[in-house]
N, C-alpha and C positions, 0 to 999 in steps of 0.2 A: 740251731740244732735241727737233727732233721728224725723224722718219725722211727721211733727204737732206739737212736743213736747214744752212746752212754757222752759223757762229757768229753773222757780222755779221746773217745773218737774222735769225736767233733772238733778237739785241739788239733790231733791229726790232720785232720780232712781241712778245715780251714785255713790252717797255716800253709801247709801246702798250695793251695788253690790263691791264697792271697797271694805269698810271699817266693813259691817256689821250692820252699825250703823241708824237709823229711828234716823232724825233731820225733823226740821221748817225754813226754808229757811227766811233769812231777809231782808234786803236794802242790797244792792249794794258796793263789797267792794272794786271795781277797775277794771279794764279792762287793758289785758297785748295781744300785741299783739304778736305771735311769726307765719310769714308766713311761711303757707296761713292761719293761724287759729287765731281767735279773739277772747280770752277766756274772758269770761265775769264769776268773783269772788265773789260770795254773805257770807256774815254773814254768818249760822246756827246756829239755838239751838238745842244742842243733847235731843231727847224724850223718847229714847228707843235704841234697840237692843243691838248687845254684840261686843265687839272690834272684829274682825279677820281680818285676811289677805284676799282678793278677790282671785279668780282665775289667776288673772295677777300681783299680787303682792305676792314679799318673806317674807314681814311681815309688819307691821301693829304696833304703838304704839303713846302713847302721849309722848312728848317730851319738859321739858320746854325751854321757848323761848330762853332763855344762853347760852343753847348745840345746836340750830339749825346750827350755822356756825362750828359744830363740824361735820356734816351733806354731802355728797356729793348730792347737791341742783343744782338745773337745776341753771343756770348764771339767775343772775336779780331776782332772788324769793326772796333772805336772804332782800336784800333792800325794794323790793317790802313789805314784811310781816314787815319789821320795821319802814316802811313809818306808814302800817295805824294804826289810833286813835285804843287807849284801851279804 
């Protein structure tokens, strides 16, 4: 996040800059702490833009949820995304 910025901004602004993509940020989809950071995980609805990869990313795709543990995923995420409600 960046100085003033509320969260739903920063879902904004982030996702965009990652992924390309214009979403609507929702309720709250968990809180993972990894220190010193306390990332706090919201819903989105995608509204717009176009898949691509950020400048700090080598690529970029949707992936269904079956192949995720096929995936080299930060430790704790595969669980984390299979805890919350569909």
């Amino acid at each position: 996040m960046e100085a003033g910025e509320s969260d739903f901004e920063a879902v904004v602004r982030e996702i965009r800059e990652e992924t390309g993509l214009e979403v609507v940020p929702g309720e709250l989809a968990g809180t993972v702490w990894r220190p010193p950071y306390e990332i706090h995980d919201y819903y989105a609805t995608v509204v717009g833009g176009l898949l691509q990869a950020g400048d700090d990313a080598a690529d970029v795709r949707w992936v269904p949820q079956a192949q995720l543990g096929l995936l080299p995923l930060t430790d704790g995420l595969l669980d984390f995304l299979s805890d919350l409600p569909r």
